[in-house]
Biopython code that builds the backbone (N, CA, C, O; Angstrom):
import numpy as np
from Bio.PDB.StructureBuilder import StructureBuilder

atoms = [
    (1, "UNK", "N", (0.839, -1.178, 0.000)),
    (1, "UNK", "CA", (0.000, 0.000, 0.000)),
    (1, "UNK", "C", (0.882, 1.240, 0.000)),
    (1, "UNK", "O", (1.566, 1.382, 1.014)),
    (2, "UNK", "N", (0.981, 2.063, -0.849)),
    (2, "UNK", "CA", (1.436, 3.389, -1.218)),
    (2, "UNK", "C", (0.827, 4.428, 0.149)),
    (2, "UNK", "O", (-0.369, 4.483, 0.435)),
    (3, "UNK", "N", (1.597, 4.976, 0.669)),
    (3, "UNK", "CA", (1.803, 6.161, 1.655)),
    (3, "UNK", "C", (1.207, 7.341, 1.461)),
    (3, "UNK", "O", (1.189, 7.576, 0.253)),
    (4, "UNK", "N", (0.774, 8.085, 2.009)),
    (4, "UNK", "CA", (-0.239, 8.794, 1.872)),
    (4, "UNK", "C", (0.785, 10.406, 1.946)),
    (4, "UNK", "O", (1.897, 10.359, 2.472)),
    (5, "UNK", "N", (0.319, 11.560, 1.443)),
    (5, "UNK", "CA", (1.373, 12.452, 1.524)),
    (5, "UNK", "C", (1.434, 13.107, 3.043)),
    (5, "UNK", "O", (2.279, 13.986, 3.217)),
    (6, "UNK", "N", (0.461, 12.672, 4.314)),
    (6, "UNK", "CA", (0.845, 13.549, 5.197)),
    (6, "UNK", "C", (1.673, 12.087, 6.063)),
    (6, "UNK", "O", (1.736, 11.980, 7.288)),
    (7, "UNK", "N", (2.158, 11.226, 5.202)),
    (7, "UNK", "CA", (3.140, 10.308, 6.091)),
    (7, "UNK", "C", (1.998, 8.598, 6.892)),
    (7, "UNK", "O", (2.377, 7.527, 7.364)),
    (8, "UNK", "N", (1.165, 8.955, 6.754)),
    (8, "UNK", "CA", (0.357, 7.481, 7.206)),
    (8, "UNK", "C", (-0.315, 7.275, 5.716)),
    (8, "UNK", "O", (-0.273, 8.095, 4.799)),
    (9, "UNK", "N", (-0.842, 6.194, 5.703)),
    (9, "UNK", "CA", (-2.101, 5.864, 4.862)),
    (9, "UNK", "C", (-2.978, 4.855, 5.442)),
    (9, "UNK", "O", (-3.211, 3.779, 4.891)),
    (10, "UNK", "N", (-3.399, 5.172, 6.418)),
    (10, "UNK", "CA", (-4.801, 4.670, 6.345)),
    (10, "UNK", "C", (-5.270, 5.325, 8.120)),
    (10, "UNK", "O", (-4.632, 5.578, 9.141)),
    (11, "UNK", "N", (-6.883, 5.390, 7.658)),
    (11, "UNK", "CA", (-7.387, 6.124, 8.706)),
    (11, "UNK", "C", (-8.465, 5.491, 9.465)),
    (11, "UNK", "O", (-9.279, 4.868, 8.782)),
    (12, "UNK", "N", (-8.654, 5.519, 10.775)),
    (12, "UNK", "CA", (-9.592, 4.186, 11.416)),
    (12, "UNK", "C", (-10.455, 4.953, 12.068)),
    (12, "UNK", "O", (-10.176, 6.054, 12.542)),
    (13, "UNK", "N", (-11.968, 4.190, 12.139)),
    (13, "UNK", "CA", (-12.684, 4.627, 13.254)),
    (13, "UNK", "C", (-12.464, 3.092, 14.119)),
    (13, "UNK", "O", (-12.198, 1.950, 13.745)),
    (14, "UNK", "N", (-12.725, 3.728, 15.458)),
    (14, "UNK", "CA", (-12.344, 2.848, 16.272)),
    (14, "UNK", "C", (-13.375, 2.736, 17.375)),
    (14, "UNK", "O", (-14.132, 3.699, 17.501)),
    (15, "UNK", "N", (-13.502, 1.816, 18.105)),
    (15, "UNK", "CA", (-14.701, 1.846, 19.643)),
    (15, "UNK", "C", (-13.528, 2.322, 20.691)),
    (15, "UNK", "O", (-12.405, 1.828, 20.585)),
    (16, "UNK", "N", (-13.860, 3.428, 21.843)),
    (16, "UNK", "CA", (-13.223, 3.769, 22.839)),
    (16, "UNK", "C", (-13.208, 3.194, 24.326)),
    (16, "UNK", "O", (-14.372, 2.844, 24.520)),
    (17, "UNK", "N", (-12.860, 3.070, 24.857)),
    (17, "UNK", "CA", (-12.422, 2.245, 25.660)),
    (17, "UNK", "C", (-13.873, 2.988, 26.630)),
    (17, "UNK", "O", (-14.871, 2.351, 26.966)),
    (18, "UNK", "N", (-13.642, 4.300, 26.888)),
    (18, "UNK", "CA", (-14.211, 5.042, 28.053)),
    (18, "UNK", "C", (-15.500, 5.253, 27.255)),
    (18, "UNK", "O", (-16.114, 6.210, 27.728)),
    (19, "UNK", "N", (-16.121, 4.702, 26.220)),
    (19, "UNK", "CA", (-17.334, 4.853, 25.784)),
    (19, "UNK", "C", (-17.269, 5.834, 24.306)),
    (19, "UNK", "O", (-16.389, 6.694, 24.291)),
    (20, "UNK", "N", (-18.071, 5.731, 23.227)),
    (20, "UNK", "CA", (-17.947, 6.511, 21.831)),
    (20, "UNK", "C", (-16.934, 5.810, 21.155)),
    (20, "UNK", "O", (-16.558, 4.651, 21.330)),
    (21, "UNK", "N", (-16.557, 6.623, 20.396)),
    (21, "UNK", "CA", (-15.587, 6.100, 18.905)),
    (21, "UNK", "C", (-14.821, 7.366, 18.871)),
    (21, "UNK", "O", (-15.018, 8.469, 19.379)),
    (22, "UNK", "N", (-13.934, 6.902, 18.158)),
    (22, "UNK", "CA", (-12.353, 7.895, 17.629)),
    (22, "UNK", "C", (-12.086, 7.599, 16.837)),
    (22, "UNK", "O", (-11.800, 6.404, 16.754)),
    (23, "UNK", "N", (-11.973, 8.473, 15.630)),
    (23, "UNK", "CA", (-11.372, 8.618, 14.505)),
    (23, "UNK", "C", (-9.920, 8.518, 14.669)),
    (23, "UNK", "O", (-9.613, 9.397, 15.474)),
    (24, "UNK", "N", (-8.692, 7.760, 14.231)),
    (24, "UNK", "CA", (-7.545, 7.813, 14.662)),
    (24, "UNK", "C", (-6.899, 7.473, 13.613)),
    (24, "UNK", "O", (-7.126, 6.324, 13.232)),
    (25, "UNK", "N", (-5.686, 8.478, 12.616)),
    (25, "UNK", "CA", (-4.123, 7.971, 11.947)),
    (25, "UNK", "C", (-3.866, 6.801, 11.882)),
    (25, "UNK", "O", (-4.798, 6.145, 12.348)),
    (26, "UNK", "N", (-2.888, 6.074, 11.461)),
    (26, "UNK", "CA", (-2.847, 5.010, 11.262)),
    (26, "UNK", "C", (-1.532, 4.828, 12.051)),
    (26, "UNK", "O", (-0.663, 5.238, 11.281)),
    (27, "UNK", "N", (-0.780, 4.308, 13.517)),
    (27, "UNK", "CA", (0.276, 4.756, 13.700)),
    (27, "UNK", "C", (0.034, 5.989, 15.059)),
    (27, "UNK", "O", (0.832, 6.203, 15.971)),
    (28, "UNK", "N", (-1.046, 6.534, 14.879)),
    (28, "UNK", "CA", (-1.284, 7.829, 15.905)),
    (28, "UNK", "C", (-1.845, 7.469, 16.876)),
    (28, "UNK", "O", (-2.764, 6.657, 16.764)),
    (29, "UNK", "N", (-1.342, 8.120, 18.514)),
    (29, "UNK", "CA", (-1.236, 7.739, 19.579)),
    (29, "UNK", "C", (-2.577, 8.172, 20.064)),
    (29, "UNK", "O", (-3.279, 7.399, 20.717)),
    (30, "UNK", "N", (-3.089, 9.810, 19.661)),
    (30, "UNK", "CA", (-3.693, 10.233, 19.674)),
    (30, "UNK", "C", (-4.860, 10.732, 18.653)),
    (30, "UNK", "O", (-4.718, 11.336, 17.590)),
    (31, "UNK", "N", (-6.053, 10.302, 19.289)),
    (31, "UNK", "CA", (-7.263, 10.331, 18.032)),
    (31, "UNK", "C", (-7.750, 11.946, 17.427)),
    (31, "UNK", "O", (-7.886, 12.936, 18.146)),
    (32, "UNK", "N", (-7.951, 11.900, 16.021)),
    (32, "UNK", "CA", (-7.931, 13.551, 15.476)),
    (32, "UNK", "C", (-9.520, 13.764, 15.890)),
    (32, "UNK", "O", (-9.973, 14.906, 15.804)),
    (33, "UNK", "N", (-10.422, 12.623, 16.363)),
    (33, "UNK", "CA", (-11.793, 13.145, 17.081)),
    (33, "UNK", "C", (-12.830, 12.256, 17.914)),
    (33, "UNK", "O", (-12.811, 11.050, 17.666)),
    (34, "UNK", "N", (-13.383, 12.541, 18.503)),
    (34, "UNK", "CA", (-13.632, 11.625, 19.721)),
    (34, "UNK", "C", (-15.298, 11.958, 19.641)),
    (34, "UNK", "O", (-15.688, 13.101, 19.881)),
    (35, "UNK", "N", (-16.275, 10.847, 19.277)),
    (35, "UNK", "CA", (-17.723, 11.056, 18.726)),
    (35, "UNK", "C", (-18.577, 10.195, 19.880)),
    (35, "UNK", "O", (-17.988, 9.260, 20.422)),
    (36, "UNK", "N", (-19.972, 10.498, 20.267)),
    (36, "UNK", "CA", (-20.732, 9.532, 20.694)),
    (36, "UNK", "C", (-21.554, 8.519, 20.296)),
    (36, "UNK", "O", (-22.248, 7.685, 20.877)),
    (37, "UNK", "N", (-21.204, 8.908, 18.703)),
    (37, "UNK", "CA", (-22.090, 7.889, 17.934)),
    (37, "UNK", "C", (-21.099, 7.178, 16.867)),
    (37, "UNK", "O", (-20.110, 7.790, 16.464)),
    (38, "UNK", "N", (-21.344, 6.088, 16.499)),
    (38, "UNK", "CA", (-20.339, 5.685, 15.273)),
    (38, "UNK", "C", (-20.790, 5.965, 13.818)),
    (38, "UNK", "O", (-20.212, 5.684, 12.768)),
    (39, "UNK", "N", (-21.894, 6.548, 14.013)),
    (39, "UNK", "CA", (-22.336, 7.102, 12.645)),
    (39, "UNK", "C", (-21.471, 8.692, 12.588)),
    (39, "UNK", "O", (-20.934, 8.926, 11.505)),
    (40, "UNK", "N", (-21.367, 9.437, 13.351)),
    (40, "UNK", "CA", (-20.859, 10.224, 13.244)),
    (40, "UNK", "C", (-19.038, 10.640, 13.181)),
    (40, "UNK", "O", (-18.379, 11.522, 12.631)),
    (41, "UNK", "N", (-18.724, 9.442, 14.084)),
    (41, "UNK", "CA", (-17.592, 9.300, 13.465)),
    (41, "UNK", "C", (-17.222, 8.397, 12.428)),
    (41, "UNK", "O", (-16.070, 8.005, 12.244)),
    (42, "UNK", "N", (-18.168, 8.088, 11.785)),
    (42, "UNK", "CA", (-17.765, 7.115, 10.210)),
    (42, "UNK", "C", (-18.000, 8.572, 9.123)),
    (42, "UNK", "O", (-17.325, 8.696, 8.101)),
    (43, "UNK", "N", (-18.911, 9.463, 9.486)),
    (43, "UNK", "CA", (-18.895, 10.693, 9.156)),
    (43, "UNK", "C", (-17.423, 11.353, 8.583)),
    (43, "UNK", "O", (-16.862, 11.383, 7.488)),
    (44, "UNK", "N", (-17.136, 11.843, 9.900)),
    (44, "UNK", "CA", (-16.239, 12.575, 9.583)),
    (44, "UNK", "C", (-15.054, 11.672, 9.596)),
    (44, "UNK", "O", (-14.150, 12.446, 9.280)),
    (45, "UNK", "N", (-14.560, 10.597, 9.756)),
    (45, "UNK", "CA", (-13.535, 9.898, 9.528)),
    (45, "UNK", "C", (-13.500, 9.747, 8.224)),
    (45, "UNK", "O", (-12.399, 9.897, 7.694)),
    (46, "UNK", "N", (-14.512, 9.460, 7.479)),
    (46, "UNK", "CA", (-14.549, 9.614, 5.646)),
    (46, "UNK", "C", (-14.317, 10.405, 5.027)),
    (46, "UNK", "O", (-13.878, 10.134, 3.910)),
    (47, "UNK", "N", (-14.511, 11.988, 5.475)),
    (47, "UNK", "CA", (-14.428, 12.875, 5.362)),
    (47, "UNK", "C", (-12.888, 13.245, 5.364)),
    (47, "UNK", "O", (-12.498, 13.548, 4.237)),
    (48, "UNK", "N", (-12.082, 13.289, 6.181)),
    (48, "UNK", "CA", (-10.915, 13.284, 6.633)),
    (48, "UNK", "C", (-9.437, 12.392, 5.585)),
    (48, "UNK", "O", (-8.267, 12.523, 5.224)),
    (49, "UNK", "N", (-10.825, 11.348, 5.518)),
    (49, "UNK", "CA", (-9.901, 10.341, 4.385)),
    (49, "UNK", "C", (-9.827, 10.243, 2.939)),
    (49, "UNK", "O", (-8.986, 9.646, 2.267)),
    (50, "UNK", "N", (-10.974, 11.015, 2.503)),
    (50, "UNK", "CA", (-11.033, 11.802, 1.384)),
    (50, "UNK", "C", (-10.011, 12.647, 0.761)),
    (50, "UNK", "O", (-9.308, 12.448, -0.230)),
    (51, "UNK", "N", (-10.112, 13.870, 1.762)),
    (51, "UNK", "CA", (-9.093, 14.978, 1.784)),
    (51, "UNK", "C", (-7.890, 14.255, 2.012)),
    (51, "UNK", "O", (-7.096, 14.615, 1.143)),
    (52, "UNK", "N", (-7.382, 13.429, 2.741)),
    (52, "UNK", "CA", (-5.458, 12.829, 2.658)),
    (52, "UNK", "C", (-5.636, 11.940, 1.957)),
    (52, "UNK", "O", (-4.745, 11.141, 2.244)),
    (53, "UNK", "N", (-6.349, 11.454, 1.038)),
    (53, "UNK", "CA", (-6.275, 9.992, 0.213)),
    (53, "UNK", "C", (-5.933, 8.938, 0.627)),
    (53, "UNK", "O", (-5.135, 8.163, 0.100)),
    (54, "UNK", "N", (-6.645, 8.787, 1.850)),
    (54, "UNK", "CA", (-5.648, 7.748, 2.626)),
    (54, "UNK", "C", (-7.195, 6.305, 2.649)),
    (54, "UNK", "O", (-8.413, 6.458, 2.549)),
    (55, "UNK", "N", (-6.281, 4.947, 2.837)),
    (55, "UNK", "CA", (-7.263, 3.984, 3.343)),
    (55, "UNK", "C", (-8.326, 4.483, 4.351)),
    (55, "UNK", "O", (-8.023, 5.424, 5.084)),
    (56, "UNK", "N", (-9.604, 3.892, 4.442)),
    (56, "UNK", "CA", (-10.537, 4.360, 5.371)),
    (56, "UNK", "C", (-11.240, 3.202, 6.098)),
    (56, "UNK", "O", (-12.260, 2.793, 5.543)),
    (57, "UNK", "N", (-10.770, 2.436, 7.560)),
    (57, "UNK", "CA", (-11.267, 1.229, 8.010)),
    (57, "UNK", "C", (-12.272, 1.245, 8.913)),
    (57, "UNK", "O", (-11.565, 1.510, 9.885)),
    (58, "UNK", "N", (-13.540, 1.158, 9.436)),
    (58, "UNK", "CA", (-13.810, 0.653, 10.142)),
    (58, "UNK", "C", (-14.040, -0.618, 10.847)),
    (58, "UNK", "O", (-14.064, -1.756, 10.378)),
    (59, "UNK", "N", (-14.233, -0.151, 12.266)),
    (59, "UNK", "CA", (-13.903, -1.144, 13.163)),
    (59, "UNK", "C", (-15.632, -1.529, 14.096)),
    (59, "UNK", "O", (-16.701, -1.036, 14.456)),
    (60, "UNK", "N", (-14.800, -2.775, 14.071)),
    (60, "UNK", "CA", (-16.152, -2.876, 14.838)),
    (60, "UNK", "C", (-16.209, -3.054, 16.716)),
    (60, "UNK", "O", (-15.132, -2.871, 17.284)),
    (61, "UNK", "N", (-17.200, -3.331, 17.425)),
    (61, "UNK", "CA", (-17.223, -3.093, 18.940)),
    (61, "UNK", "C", (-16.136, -3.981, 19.301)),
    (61, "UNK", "O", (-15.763, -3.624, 20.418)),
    (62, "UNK", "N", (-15.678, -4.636, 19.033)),
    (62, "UNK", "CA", (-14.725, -6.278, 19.364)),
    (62, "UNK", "C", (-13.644, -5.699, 18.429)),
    (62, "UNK", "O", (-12.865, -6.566, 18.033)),
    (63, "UNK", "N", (-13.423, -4.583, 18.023)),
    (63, "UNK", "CA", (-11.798, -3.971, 17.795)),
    (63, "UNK", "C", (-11.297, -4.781, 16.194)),
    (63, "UNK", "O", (-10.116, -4.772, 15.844)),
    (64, "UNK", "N", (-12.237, -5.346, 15.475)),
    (64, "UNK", "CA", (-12.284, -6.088, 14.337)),
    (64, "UNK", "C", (-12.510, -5.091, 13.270)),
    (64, "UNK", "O", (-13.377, -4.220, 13.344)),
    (65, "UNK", "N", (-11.639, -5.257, 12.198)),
    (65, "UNK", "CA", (-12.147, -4.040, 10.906)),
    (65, "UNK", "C", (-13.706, -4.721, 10.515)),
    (65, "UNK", "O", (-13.863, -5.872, 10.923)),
    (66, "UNK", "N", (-14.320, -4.389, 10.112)),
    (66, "UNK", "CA", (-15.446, -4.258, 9.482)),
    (66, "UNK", "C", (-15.861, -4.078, 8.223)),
    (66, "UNK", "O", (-16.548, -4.824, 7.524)),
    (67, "UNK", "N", (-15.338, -2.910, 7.957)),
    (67, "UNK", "CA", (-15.211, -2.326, 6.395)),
    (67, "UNK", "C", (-14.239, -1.700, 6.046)),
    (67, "UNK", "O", (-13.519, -1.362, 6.985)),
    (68, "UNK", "N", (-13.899, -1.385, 5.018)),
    (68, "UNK", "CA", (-12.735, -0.673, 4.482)),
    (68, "UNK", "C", (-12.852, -0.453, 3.437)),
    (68, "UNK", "O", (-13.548, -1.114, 2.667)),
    (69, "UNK", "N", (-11.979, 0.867, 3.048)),
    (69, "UNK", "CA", (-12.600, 1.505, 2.186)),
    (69, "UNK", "C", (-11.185, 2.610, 1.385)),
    (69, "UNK", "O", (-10.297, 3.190, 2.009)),
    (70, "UNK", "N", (-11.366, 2.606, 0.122)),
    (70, "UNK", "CA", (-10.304, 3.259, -0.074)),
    (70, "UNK", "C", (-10.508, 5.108, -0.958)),
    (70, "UNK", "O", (-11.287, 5.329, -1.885)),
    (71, "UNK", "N", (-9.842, 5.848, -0.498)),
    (71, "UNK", "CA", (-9.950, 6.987, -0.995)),
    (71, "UNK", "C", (-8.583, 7.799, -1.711)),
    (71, "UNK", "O", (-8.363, 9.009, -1.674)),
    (72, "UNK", "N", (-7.740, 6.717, -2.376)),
    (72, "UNK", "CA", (-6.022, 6.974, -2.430)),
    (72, "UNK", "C", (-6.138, 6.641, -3.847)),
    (72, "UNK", "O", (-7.108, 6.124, -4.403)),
    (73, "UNK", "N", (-5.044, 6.997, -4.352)),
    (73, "UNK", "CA", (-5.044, 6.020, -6.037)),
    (73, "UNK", "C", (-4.503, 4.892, -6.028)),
    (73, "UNK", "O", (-4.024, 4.448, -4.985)),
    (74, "UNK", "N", (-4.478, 4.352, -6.938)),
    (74, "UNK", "CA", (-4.335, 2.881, -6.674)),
    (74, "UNK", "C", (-3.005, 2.258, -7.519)),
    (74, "UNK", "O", (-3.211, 1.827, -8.653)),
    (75, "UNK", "N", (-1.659, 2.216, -6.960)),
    (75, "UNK", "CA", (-0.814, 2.237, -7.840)),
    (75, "UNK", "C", (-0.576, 1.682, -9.018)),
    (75, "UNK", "O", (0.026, 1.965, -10.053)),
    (76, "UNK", "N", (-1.524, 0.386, -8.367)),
    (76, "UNK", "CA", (-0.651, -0.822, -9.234)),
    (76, "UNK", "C", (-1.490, -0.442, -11.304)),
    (76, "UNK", "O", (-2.397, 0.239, -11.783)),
    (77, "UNK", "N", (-0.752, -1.108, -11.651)),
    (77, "UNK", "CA", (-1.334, -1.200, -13.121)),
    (77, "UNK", "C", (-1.613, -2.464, -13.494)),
    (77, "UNK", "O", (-0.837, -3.371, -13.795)),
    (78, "UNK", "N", (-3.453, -2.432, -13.421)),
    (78, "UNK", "CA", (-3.877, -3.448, -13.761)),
    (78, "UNK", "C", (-4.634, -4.111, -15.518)),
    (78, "UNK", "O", (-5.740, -3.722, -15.892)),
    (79, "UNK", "N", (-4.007, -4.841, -16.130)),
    (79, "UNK", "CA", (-4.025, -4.793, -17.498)),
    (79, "UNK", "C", (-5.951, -5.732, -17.280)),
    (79, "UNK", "O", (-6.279, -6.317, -16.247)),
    (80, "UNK", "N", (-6.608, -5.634, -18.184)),
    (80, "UNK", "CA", (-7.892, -5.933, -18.552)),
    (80, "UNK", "C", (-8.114, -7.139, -19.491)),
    (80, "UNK", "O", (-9.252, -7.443, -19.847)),
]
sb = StructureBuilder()
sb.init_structure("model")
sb.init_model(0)
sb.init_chain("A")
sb.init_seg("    ")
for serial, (resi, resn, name, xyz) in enumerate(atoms, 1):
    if name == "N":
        sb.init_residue(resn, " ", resi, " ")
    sb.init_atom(name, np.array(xyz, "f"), 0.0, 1.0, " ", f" {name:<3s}", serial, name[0])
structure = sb.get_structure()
């Protein structure tokens, strides 16, 4: 997977320990937003992953990806 230009590529929503979801870097210690609903942070975590072209995963309550999703180009060259 090709690197994203602000240095990660891929971006997670996640379940929080202390209750809600966090949008979090891929690699980052600290989450860029902290939601009470997971609709809202699948929101703006898409949002976010749009704008850096980066992978976009969610997770599910049991810390399992779920979905994933890509918003990056896609390097490889695939012949038809």
């Amino acid at each position: 997977m090709a690197k994203a230009r602000n240095g990660s590529g891929t971006h997670h929503v996640v379940p929080n320990p202390n209750g809600g979801w966090d949008v979090r870097r891929g690699g980052a210690e600290r989450a860029s937003g902290h939601f009470d609903t997971k609709r809202e942070a699948i929101d703006r975590g898409r949002e976010i992953s749009r704008n850096a072209g980066t992978e976009f995963k969610i997770h599910n309550q049991d810390g399992r990806i779920g979905q994933s999703d890509s918003h990056g180009n896609d390097p490889r060259n695939i012949k038809g």
